[in-house]
N, C-alpha and C positions, 0 to 999 in steps of 0.2 A: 653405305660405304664412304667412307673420310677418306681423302688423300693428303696426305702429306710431306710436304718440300723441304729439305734443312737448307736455311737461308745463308749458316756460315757460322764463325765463331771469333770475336774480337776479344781485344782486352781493354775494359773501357779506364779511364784517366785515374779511377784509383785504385786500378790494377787487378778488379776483378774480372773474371775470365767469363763471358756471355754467348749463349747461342741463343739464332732464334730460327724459327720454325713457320712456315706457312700452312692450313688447314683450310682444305674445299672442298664441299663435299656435294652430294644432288641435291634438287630440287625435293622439299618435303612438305608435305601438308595438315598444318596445324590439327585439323579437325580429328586426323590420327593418331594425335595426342588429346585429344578432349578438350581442344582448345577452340568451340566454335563458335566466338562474341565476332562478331565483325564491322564496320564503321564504314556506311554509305554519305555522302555529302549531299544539301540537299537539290542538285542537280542530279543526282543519281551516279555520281560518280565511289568507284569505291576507294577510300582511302585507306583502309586496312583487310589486306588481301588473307588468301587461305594459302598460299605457296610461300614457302622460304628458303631462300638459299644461304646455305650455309659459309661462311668463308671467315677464316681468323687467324691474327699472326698475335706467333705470342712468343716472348722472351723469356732466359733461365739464364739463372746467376748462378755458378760453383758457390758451393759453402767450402772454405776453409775449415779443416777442422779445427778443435777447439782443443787447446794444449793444457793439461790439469797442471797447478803452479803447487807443490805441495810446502 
């Protein structure tokens, strides 16, 4: 399950109109996607783990529609 925050909605300096959105979601484990390569260091430490947390912000631009010039 993803949760999702709406960050707001500006208008940026050449007047187009933006929102953006924040995405968090649980803790997932690669190997449930058939992803099981993984990277030990060689003290034995792991540098690339099997859990990933998910989190993402992402911005939208309005499209202005397009006016046909006949």
């Amino acid at each position: 399950m993803l949760n999702v925050a709406y960050s707001g909605e500006i208008q940026d300096p050449w007047g187009n109109t933006r929102v953006g959105f924040e995405v968090t979601g649980k803790k997932i484990n690669r190997k449930d996607f058939g992803i099981s390569f993984g990277m030990v260091s060689e003290n034995r430490c792991v540098l690339l783990g099997y859990d990933v947390d998910i989190q993402a912000q992402t911005e939208f631009v309005k499209q202005v529609a397009a006016i046909a010039v006949a």
